[in-house]
Biopython code that builds the backbone (N, CA, C, O; Angstrom):
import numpy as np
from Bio.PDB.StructureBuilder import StructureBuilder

atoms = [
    (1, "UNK", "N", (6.500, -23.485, -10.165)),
    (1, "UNK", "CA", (6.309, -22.052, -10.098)),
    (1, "UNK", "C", (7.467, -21.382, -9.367)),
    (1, "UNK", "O", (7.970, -20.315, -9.720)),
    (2, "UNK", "N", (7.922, -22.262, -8.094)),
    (2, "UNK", "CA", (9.346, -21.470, -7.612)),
    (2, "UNK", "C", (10.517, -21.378, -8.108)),
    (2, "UNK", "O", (11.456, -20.762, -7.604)),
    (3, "UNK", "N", (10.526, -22.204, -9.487)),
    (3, "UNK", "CA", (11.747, -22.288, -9.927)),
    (3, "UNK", "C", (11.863, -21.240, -11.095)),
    (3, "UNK", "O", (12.788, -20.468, -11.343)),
    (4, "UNK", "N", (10.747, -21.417, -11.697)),
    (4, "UNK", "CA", (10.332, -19.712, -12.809)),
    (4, "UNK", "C", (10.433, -18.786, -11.701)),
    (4, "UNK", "O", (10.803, -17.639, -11.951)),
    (5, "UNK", "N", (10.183, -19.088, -10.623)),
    (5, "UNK", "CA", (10.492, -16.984, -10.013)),
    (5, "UNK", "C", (11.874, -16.491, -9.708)),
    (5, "UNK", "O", (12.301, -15.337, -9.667)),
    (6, "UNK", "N", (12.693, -18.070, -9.426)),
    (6, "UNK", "CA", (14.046, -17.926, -8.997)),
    (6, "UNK", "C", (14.684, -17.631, -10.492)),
    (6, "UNK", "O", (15.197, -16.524, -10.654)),
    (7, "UNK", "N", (14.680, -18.329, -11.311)),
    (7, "UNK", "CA", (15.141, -17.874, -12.497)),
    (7, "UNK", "C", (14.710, -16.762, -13.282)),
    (7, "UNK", "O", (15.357, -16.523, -14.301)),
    (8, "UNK", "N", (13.367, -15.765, -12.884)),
    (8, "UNK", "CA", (13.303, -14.436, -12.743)),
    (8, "UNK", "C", (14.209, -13.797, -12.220)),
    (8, "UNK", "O", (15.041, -13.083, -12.779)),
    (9, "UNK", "N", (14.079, -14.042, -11.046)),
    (9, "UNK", "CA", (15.354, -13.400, -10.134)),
    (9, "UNK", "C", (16.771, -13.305, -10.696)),
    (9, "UNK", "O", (17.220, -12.233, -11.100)),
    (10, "UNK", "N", (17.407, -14.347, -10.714)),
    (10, "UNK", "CA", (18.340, -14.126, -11.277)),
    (10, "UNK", "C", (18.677, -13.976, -12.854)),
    (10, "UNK", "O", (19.801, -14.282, -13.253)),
    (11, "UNK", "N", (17.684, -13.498, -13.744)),
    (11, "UNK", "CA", (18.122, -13.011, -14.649)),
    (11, "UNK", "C", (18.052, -11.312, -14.368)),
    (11, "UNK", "O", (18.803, -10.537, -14.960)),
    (12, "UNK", "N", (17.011, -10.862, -13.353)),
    (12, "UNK", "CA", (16.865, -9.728, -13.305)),
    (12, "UNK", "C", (18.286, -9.235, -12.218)),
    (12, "UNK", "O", (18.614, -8.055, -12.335)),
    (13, "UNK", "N", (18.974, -9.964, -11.359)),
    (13, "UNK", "CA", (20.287, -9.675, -11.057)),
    (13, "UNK", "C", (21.178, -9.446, -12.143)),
    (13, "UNK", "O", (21.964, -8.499, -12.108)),
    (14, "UNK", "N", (21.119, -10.276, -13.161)),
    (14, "UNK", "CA", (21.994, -10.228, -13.848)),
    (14, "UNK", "C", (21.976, -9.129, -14.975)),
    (14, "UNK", "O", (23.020, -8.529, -15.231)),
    (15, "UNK", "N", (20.825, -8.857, -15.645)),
    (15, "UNK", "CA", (20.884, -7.117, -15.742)),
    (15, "UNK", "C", (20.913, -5.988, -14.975)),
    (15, "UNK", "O", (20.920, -4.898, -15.547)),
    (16, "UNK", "N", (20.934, -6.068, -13.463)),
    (16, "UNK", "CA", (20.968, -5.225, -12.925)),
    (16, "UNK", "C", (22.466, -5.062, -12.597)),
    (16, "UNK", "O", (22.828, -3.900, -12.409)),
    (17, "UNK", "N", (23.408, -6.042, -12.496)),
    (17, "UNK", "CA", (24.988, -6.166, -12.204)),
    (17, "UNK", "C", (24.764, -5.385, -13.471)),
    (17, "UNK", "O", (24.379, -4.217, -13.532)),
    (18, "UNK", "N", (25.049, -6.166, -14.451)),
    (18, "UNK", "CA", (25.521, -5.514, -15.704)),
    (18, "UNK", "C", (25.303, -3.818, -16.063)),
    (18, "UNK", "O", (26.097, -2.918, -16.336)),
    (19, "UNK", "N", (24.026, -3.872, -15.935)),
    (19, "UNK", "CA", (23.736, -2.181, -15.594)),
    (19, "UNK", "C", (24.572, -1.447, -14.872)),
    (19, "UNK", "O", (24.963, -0.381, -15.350)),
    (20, "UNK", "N", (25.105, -1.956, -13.308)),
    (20, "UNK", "CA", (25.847, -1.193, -13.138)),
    (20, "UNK", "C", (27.044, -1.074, -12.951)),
    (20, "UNK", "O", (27.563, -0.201, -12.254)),
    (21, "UNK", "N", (27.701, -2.080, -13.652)),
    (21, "UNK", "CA", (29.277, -2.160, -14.405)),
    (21, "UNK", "C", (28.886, -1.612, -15.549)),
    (21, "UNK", "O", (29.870, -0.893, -15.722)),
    (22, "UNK", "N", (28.244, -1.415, -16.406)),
    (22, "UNK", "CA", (28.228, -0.595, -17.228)),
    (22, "UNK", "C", (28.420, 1.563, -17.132)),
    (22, "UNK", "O", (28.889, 2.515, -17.757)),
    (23, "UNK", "N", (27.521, 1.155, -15.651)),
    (23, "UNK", "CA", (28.006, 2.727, -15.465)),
    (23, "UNK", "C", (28.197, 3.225, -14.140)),
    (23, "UNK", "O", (27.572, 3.860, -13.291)),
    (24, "UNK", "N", (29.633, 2.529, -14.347)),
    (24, "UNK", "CA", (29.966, 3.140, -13.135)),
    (24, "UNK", "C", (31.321, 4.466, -12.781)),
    (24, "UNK", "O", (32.239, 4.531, -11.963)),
    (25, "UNK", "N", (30.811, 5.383, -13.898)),
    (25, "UNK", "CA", (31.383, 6.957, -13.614)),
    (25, "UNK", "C", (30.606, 7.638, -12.688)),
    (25, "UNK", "O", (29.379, 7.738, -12.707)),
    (26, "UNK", "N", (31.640, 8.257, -11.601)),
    (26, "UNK", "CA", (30.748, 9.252, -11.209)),
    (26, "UNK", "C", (30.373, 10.507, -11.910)),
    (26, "UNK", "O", (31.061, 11.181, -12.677)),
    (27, "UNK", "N", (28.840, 10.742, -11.398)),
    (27, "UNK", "CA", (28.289, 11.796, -11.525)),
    (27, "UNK", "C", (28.043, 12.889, -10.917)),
    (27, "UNK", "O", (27.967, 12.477, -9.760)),
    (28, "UNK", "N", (27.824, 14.238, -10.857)),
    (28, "UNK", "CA", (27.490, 14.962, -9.693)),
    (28, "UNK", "C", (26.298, 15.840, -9.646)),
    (28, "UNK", "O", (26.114, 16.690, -10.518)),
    (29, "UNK", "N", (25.516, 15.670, -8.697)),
    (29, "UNK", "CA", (24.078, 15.389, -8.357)),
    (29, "UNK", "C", (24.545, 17.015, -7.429)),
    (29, "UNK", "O", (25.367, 17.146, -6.522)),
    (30, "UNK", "N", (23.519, 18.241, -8.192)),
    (30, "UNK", "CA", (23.251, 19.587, -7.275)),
    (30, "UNK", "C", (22.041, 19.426, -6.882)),
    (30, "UNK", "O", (21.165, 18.698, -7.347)),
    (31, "UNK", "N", (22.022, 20.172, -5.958)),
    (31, "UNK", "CA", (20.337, 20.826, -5.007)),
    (31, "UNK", "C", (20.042, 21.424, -5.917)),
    (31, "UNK", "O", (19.139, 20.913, -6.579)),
    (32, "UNK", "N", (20.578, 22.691, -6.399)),
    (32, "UNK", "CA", (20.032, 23.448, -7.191)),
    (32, "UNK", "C", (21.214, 23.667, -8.192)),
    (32, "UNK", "O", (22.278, 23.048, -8.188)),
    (33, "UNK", "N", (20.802, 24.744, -9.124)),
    (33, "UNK", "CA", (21.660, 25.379, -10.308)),
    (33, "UNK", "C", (22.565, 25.946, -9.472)),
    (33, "UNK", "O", (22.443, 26.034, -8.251)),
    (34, "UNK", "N", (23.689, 26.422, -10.287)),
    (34, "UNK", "CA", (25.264, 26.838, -9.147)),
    (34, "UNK", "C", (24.371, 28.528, -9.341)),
    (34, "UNK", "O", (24.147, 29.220, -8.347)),
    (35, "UNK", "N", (24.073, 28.847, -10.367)),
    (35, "UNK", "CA", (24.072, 30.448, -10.148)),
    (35, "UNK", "C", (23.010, 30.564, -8.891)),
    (35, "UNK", "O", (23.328, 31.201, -7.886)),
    (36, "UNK", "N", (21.740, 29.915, -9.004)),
    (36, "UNK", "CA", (20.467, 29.603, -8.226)),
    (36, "UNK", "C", (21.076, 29.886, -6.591)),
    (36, "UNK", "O", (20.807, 30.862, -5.891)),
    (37, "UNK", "N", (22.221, 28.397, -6.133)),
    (37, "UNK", "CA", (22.522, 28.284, -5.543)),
    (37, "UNK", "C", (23.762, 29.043, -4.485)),
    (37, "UNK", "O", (24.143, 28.858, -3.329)),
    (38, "UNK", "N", (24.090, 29.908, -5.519)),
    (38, "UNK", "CA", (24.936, 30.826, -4.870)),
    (38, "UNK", "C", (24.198, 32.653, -4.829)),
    (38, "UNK", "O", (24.689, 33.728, -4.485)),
    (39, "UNK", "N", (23.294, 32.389, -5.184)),
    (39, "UNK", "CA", (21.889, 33.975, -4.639)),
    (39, "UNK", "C", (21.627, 33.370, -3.566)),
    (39, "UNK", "O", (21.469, 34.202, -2.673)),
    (40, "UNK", "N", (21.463, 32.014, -3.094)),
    (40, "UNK", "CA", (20.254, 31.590, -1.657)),
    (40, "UNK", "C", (21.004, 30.942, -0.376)),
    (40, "UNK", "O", (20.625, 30.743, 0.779)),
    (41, "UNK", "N", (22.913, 30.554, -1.434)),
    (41, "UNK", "CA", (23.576, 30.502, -0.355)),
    (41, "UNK", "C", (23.653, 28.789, -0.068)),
    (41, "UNK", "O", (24.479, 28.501, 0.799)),
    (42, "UNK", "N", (23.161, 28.012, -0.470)),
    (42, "UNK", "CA", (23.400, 26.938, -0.617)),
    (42, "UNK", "C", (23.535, 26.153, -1.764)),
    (42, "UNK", "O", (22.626, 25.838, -2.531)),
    (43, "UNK", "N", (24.960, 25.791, -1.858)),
    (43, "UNK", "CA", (25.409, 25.160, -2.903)),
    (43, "UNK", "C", (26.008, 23.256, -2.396)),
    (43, "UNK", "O", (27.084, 22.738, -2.099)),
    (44, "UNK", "N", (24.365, 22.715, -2.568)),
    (44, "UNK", "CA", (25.073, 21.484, -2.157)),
    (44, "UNK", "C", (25.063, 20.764, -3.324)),
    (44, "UNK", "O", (24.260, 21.003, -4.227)),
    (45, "UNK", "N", (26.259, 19.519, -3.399)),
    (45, "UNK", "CA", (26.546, 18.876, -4.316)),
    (45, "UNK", "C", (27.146, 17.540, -3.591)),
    (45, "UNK", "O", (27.639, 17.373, -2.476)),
    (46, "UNK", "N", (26.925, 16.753, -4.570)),
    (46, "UNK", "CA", (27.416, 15.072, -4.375)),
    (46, "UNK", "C", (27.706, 14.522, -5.746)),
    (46, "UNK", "O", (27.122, 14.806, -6.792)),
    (47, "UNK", "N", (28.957, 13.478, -5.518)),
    (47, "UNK", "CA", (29.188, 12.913, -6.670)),
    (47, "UNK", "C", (28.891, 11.486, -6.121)),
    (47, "UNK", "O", (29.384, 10.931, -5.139)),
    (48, "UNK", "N", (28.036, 11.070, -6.935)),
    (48, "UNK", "CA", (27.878, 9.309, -7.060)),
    (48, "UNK", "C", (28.255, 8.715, -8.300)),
    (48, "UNK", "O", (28.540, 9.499, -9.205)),
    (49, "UNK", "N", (28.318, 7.433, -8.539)),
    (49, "UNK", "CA", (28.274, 6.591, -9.527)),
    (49, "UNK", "C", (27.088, 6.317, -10.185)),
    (49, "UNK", "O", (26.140, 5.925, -9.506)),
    (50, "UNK", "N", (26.914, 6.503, -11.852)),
    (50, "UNK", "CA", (25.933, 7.083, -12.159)),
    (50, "UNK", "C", (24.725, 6.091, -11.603)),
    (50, "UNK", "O", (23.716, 6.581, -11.096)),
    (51, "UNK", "N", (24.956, 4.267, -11.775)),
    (51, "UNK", "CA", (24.060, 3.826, -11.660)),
    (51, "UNK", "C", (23.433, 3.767, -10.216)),
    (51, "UNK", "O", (22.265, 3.393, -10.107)),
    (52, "UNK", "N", (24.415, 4.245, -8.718)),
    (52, "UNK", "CA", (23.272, 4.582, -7.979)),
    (52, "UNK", "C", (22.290, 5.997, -8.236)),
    (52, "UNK", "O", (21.336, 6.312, -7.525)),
    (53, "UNK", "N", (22.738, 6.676, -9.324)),
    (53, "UNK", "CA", (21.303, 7.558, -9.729)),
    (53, "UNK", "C", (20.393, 6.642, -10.348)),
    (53, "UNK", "O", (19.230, 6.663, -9.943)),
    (54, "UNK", "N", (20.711, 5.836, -11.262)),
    (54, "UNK", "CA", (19.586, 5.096, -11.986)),
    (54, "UNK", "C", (18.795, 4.191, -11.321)),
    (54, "UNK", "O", (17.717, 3.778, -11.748)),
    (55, "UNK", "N", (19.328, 3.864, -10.244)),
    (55, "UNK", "CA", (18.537, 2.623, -9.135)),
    (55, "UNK", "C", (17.650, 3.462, -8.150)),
    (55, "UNK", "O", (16.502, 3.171, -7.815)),
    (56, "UNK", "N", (18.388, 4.569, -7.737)),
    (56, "UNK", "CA", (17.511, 5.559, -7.083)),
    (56, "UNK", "C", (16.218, 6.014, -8.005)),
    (56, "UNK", "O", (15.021, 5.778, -7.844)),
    (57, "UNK", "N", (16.773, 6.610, -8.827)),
    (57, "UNK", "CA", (15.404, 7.178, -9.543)),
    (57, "UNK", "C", (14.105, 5.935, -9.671)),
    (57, "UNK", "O", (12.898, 6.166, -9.737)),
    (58, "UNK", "N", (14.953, 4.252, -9.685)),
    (58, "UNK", "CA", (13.754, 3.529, -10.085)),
    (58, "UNK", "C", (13.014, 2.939, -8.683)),
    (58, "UNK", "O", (12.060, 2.164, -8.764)),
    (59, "UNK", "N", (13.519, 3.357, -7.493)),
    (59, "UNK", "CA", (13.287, 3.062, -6.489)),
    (59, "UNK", "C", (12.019, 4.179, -5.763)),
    (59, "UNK", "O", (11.030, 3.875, -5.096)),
    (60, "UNK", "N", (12.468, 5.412, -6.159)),
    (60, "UNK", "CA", (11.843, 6.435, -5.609)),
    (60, "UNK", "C", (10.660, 6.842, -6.364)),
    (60, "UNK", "O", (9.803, 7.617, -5.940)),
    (61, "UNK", "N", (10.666, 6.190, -7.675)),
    (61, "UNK", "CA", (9.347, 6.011, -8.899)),
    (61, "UNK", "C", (8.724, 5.135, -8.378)),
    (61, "UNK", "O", (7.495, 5.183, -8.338)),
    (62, "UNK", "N", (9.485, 4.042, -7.810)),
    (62, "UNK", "CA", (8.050, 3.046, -7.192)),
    (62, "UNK", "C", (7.502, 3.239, -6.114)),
    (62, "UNK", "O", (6.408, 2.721, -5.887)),
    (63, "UNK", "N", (8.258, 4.190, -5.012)),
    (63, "UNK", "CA", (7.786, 4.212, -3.780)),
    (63, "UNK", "C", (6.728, 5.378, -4.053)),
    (63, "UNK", "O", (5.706, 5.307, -3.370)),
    (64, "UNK", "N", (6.836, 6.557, -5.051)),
    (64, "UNK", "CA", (5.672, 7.155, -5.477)),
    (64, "UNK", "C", (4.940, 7.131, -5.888)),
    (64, "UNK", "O", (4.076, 7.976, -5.651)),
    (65, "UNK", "N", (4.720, 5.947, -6.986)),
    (65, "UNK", "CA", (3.623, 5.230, -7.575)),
    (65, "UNK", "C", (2.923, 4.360, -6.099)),
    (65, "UNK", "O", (1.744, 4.651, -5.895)),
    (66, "UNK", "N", (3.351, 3.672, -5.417)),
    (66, "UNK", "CA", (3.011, 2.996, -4.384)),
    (66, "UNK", "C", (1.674, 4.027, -3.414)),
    (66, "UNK", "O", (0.466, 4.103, -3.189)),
    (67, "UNK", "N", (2.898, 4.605, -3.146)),
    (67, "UNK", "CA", (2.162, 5.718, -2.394)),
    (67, "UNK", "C", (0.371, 6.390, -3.126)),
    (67, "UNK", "O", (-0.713, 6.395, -2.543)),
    (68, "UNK", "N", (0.702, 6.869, -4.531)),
    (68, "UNK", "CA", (-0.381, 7.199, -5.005)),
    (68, "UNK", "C", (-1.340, 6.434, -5.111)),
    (68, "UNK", "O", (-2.509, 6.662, -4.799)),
    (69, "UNK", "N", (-0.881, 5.467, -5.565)),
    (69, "UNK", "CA", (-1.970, 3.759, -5.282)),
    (69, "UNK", "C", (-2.718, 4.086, -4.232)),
    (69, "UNK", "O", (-3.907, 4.308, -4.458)),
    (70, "UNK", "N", (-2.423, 4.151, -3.412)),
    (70, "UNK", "CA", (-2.471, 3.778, -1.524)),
    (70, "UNK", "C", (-3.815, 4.682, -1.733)),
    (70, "UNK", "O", (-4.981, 4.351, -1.946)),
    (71, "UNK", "N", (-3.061, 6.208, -1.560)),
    (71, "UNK", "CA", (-4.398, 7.238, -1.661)),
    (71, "UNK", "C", (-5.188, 7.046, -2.687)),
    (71, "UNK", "O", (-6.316, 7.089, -2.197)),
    (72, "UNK", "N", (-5.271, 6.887, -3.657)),
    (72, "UNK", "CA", (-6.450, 6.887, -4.373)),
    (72, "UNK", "C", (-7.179, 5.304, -4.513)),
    (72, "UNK", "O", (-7.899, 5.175, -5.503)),
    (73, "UNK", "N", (-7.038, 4.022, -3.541)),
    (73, "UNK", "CA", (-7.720, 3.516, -3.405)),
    (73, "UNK", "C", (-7.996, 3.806, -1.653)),
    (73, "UNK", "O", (-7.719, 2.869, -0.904)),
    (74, "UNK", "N", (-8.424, 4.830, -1.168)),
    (74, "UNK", "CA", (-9.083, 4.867, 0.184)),
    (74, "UNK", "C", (-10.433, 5.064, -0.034)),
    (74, "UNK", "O", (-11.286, 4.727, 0.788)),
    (75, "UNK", "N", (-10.670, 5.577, -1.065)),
    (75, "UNK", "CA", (-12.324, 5.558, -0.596)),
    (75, "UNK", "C", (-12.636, 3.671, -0.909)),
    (75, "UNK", "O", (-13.452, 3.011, -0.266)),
    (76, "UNK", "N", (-12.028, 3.296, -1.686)),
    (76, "UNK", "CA", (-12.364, 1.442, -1.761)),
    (76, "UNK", "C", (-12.308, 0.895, -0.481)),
    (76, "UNK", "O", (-13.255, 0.281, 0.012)),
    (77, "UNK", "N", (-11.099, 1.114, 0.160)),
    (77, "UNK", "CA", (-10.621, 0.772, 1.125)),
    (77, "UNK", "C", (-12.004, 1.086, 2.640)),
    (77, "UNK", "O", (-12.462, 0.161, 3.311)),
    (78, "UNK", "N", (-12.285, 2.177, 2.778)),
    (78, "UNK", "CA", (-13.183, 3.066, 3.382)),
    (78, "UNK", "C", (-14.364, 2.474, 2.974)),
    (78, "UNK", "O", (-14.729, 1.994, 4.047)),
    (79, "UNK", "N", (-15.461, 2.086, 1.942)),
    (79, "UNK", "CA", (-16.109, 1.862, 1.457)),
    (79, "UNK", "C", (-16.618, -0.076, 2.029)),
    (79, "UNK", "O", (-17.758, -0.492, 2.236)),
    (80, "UNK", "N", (-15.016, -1.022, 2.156)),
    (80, "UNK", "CA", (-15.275, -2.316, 2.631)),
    (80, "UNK", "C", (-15.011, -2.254, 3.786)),
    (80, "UNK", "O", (-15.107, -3.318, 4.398)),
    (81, "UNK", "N", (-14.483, -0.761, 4.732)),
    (81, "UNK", "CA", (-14.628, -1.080, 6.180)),
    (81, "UNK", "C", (-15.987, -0.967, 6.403)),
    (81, "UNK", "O", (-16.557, -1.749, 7.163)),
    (82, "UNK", "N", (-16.697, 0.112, 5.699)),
    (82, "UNK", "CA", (-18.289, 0.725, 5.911)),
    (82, "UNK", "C", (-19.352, -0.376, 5.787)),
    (82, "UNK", "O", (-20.502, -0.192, 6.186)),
    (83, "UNK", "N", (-18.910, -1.617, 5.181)),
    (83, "UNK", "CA", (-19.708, -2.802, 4.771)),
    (83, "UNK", "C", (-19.870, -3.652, 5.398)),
    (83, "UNK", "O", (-20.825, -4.376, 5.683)),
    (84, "UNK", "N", (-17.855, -3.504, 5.895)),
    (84, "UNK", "CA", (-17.984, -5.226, 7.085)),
    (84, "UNK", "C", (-18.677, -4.643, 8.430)),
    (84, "UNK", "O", (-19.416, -5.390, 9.070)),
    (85, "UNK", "N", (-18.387, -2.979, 8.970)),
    (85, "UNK", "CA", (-19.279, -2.708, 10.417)),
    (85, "UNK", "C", (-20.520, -2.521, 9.778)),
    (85, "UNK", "O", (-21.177, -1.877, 10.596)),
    (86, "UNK", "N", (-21.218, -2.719, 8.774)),
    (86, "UNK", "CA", (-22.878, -2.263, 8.422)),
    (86, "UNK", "C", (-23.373, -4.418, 8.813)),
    (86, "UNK", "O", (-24.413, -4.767, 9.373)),
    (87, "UNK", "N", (-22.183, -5.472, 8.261)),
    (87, "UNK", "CA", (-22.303, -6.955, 7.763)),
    (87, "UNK", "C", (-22.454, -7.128, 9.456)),
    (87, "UNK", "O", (-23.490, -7.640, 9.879)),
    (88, "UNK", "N", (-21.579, -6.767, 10.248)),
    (88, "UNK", "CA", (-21.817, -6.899, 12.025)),
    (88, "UNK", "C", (-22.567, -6.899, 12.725)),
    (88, "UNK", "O", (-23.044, -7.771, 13.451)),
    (89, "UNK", "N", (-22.821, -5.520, 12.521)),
    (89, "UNK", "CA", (-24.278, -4.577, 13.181)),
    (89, "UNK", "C", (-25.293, -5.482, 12.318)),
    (89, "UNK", "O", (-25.344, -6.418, 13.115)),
    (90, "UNK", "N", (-25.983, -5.807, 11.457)),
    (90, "UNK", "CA", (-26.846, -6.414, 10.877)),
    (90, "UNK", "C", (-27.292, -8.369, 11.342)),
    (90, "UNK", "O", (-28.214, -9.163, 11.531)),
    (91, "UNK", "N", (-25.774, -8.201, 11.300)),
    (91, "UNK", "CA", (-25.255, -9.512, 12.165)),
    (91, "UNK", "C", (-26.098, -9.752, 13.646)),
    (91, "UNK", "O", (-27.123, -10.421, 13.778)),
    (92, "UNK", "N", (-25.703, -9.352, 14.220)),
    (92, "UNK", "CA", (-25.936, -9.223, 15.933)),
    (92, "UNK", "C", (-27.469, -8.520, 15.951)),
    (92, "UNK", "O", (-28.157, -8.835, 16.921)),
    (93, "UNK", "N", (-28.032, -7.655, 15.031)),
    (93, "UNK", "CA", (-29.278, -7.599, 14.877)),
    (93, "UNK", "C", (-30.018, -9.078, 14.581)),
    (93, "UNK", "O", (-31.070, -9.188, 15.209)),
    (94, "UNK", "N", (-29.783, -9.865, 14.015)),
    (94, "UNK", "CA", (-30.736, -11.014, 13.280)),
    (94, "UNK", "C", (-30.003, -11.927, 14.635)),
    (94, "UNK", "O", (-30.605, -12.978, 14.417)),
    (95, "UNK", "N", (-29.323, -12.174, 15.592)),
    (95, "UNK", "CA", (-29.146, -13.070, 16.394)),
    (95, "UNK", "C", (-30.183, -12.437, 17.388)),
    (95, "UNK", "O", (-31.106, -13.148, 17.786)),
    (96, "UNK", "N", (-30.079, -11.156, 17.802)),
    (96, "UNK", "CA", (-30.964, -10.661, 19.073)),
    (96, "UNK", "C", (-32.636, -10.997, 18.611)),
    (96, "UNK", "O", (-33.610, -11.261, 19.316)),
    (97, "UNK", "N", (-32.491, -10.860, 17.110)),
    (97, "UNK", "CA", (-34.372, -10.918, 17.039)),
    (97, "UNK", "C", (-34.581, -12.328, 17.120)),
    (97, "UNK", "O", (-35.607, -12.731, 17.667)),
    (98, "UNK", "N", (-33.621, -13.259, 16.577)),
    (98, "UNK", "CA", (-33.671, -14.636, 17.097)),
    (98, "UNK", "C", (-34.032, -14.954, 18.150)),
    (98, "UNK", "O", (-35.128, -15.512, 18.210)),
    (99, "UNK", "N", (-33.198, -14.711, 19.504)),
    (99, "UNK", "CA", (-33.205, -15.468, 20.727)),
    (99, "UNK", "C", (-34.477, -13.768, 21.134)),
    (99, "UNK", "O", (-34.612, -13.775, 22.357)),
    (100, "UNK", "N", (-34.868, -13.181, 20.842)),
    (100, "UNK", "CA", (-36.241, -12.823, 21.295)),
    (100, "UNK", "C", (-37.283, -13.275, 20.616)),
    (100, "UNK", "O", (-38.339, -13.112, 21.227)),
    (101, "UNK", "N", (-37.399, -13.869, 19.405)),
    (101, "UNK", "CA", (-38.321, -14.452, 18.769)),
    (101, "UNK", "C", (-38.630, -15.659, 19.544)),
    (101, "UNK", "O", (-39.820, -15.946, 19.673)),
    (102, "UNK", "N", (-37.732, -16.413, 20.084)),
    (102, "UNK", "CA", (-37.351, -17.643, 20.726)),
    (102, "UNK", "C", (-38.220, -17.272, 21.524)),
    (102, "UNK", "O", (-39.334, -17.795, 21.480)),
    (103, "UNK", "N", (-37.953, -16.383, 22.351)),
    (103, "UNK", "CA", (-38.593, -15.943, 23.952)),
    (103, "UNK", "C", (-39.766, -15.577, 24.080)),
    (103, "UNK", "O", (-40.520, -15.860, 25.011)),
    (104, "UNK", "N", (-40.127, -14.524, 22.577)),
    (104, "UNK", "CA", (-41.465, -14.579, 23.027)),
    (104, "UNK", "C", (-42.525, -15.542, 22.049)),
    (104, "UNK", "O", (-43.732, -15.338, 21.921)),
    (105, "UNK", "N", (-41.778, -16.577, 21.440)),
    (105, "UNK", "CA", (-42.970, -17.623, 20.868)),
    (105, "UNK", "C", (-43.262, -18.323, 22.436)),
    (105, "UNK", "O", (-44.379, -18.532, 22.909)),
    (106, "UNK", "N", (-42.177, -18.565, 22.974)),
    (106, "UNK", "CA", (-42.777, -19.229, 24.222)),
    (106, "UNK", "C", (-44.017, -18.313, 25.355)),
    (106, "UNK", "O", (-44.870, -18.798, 26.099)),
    (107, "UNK", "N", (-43.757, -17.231, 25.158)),
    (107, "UNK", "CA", (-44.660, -16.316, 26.043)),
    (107, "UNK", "C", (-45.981, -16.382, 25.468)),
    (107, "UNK", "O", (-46.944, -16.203, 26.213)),
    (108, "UNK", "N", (-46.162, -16.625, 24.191)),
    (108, "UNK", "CA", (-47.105, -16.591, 23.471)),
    (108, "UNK", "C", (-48.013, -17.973, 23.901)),
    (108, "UNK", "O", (-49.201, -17.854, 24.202)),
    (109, "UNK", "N", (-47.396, -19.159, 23.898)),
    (109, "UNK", "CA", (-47.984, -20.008, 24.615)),
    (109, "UNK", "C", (-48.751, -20.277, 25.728)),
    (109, "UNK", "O", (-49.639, -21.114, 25.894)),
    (110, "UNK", "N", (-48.104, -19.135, 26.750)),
    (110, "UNK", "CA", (-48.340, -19.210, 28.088)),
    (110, "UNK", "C", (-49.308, -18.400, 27.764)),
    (110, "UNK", "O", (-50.291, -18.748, 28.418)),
    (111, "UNK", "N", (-49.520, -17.636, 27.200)),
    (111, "UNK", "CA", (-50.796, -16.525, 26.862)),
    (111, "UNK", "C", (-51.619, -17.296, 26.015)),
    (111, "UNK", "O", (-51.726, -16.712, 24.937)),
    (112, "UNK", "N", (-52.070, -18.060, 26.032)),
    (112, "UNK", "CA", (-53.079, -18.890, 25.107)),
    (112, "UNK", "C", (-53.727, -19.886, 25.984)),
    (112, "UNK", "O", (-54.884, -20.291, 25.868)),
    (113, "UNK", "N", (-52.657, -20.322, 27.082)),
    (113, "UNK", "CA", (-52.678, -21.402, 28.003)),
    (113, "UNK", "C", (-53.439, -20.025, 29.200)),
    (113, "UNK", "O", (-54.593, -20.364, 29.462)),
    (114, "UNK", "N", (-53.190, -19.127, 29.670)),
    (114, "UNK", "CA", (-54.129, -18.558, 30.663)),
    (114, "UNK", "C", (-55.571, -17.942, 30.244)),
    (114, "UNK", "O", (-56.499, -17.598, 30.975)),
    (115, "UNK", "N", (-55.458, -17.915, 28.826)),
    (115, "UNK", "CA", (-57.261, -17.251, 27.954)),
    (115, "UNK", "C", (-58.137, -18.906, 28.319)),
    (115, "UNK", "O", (-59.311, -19.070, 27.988)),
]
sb = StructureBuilder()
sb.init_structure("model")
sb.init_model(0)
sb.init_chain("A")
sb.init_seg("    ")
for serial, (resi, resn, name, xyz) in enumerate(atoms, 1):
    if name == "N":
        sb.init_residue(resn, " ", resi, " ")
    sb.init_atom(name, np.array(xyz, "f"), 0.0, 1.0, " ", f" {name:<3s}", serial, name[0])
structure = sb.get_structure()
């Protein structure tokens, strides 16, 4: 199995090199539109190479998919904390009625033994 993941790996290096020897012109990346940006007074701009746009975009797609994951499994999440403190509390209930069941079968004796 570790040797199929390593040879995952490096085939997925090896389209990812290639990807970005394939594009490596720069590009230039605005905040906003130039007309936009020159009514509000900020005109920022950067030139990168295109494929750190393409690695970014697939980086910042997963960290937002991630993220949405996250929140919309909290009530699951919320739901097996609510179970394991209900599994505890229920817990430590059935030990206390134990060692008082314990205690008072014996009292019960002694009350049979003074009638």
């Amino acid at each position: 199995m570790r040797t199929i993941r390593y040879l995952f790996l490096a085939a997925l290096a090896v389209v990812l090199v290639t990807v970005a020897l394939a594009n490596r012109e720069p590009v230039t990346l605005a905040l906003l539109p130039s007309e936009l940006g020159r009514v509000v007074g900020v005109d920022f701009s950067v030139s990168l190479p295109l494929y750190v746009v393409i690695f970014g975009a697939i980086v910042a797609g997963l960290l937002i998919g991630f993220f949405w994951e996250w929140m919309r499994e909290h009530k699951h999440r919320a739901a097996a904390r609510d179970n394991h403190l209900a599994k505890q509390r229920l817990s430590r209930e059935v030990k206390r009625l134990k060692t008082d069941k314990a205690k008072s079968e014996g009292d019960e004796v002694l009350a049979l033994l003074d009638n």
